[in-house]
C-alpha positions as CSV (number, residue, x, y, z in Angstrom):
1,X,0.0,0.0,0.0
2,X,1.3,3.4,-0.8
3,X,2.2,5.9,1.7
4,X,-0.4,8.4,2.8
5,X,0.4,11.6,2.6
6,X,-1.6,15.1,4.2
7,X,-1.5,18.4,3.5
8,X,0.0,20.7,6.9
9,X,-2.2,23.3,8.6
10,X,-2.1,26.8,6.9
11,X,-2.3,29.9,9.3
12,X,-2.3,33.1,8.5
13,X,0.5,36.1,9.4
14,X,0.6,38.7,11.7
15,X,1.9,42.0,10.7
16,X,5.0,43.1,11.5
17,X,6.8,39.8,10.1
18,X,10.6,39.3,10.5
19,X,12.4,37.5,8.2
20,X,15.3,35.6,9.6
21,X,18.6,36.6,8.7
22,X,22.4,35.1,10.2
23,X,23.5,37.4,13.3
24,X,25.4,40.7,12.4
25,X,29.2,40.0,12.0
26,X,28.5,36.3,10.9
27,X,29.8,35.7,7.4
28,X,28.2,34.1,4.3
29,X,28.4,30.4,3.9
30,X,31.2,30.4,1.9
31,X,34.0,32.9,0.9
32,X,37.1,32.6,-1.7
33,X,39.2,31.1,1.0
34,X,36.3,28.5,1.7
35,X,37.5,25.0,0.0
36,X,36.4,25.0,-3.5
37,X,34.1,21.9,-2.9
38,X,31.7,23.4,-0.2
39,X,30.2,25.5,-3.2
40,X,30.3,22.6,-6.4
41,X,26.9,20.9,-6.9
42,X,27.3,17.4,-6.0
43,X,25.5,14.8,-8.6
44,X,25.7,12.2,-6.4
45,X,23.3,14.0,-4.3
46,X,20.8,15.9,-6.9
47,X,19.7,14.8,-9.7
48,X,21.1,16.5,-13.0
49,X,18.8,18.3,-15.4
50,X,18.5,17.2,-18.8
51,X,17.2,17.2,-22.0
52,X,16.9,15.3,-25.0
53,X,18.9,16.2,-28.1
54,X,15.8,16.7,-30.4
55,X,14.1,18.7,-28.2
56,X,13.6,22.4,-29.6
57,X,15.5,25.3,-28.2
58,X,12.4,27.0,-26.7
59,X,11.5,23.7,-25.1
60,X,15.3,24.1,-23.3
61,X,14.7,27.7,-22.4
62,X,11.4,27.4,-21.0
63,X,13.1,24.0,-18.8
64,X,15.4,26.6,-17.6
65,X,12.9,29.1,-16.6
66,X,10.6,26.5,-15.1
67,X,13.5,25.1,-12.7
68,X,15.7,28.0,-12.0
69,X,18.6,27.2,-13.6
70,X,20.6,28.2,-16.8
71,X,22.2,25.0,-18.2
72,X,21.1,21.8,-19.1
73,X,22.8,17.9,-20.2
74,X,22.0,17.4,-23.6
75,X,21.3,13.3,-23.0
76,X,20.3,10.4,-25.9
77,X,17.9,8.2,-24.4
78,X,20.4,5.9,-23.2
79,X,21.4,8.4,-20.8
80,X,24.6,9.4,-22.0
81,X,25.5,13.0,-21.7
82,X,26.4,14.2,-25.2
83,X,26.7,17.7,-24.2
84,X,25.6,20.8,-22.5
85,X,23.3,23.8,-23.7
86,X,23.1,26.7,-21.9
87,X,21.0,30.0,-21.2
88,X,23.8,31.9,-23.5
89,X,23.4,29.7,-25.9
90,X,19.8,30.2,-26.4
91,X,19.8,33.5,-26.1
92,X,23.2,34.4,-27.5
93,X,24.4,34.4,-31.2
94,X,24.5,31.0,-31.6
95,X,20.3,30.4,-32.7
96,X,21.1,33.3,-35.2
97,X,24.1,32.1,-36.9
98,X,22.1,28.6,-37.2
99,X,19.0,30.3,-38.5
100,X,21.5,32.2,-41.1
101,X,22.8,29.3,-42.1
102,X,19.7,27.0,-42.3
103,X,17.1,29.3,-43.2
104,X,15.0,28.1,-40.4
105,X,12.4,29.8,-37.9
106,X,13.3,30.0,-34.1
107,X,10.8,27.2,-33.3
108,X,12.7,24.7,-35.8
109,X,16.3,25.1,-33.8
110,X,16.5,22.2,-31.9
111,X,19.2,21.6,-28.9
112,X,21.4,19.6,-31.0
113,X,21.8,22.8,-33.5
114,X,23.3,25.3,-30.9
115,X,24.0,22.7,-27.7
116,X,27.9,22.6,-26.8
117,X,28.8,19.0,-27.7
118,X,31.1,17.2,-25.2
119,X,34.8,16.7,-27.9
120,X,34.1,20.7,-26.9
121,X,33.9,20.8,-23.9
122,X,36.5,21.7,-21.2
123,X,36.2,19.7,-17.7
124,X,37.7,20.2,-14.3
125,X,39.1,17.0,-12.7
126,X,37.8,16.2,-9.0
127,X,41.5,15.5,-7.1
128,X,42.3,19.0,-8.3
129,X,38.8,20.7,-6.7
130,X,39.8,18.7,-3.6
131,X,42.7,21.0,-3.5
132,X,41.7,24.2,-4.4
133,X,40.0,27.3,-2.8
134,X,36.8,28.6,-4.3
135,X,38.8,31.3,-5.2
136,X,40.6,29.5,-7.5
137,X,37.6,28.2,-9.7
138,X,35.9,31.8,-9.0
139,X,39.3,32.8,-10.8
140,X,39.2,29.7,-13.4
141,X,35.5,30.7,-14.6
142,X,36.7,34.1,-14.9
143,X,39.3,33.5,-17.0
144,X,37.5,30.9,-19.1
145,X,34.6,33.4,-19.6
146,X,31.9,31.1,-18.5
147,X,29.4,31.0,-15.8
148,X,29.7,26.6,-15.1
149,X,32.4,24.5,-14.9
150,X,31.7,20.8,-14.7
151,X,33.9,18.6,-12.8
152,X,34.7,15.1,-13.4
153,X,36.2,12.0,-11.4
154,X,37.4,9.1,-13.1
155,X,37.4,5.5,-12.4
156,X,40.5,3.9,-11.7
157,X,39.7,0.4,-13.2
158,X,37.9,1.2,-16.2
159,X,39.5,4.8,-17.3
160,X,36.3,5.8,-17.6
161,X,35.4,9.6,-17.4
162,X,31.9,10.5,-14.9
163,X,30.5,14.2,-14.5
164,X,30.3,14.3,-10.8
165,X,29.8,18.3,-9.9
166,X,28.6,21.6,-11.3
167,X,29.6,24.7,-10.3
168,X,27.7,27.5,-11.4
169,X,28.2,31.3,-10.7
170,X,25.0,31.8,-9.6
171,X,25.4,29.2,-7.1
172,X,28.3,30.4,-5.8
173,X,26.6,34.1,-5.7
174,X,24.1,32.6,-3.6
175,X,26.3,30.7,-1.0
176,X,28.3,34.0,-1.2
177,X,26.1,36.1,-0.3
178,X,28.0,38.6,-3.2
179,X,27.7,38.4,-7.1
180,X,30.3,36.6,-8.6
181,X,30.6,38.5,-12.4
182,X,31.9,36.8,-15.0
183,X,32.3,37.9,-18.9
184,X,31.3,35.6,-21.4
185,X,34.3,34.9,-23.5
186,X,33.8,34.1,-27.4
187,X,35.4,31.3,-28.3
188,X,35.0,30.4,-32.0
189,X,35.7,32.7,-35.1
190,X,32.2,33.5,-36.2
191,X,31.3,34.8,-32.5
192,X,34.9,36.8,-32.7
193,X,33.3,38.2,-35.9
194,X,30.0,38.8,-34.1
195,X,31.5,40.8,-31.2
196,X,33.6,42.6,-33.6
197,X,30.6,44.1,-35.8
């Protein structure tokens, strides 16, 4: 027999309300001397979003919107990760060089058009997260112009490669308590050309 589950009590608020906050002097949850790990997204312990391949980029962006977040695995039904898509990929110049190129509507660009594949994507390794500050990956997004890194661990029998943690600027902004800016950096000659013009 299934659980049963009931809905709590409801009451209603007085007026003044106070909303809890950490005592004055107490610092954020984290800081750039914190260890880099406290602030990484552990996929052992939530669930990764994803989305399939053939899925249209409006279906991705409203995903996003719907959960809060602003990147997504690109998975094939077998649940292999064949790459990432992200909010500056929907809304950047990537849907309009496609379009160009295609001569397609918005609603016809699928994730698989503009998604970043994995042969192009850059990883950090776990051992080397271990080690670091969040500084240092605060530093590392910075410099690689992007607002997630993922982060990978990899088994010593098979050689085999597993995304195991996300970090995500907004994340870190959050645990922070402070926004952590970053500059999206173009990385491939036709969005040089864009930025240029």
């Amino acid at each position: 027999m299934p659980d049963s589950y009931r809905p709590l009590a409801h009451h209603r608020l007085n007026q003044p309300v106070i909303v809890m906050t950490p005592p004055a002097g107490r610092s954020a949850a984290v800081s750039e001397q914190s260890p880099a790990i406290a602030a990484m997204t552990d996929l052992s312990q939530i669930r990764p979003l994803m989305i399939d391949p053939f899925a249209t980029m409006n279906d991705a962006n409203e995903r996003m919107i719907a959960y809060a977040v602003r990147m997504l695995f690109v998975a094939s039904s077998g649940q292999a990760m064949i790459g990432i898509i992200t909010v500056v990929d929907i809304l950047g110049e990537k849907p309009v060089q496609y379009m160009r190129a295609v001569d397609c509507t918005p609603e016809e660009v699928l994730v698989r058009d503009i998604m970043t594949p994995v042969a192009d994507l850059e990883v950090l390794r776990l051992d080397d997260v271990e080690r670091s500050r969040l500084g240092d990956v605060i530093e590392t997004l910075r410099h690689s112009g992007r607002q997630h890194a993922l982060v990978t661990e990899t088994d010593a029998s098979s050689g085999r490669e597993t995304v195991c943690g996300i970090f995500s600027t907004s994340q870190i902004s959050r645990l922070m308590n402070a926004r952590v800016e970053v500059s999206e950096v173009a990385t491939d000659f036709a969005a040089i050309q864009t930025a240029l013009s």
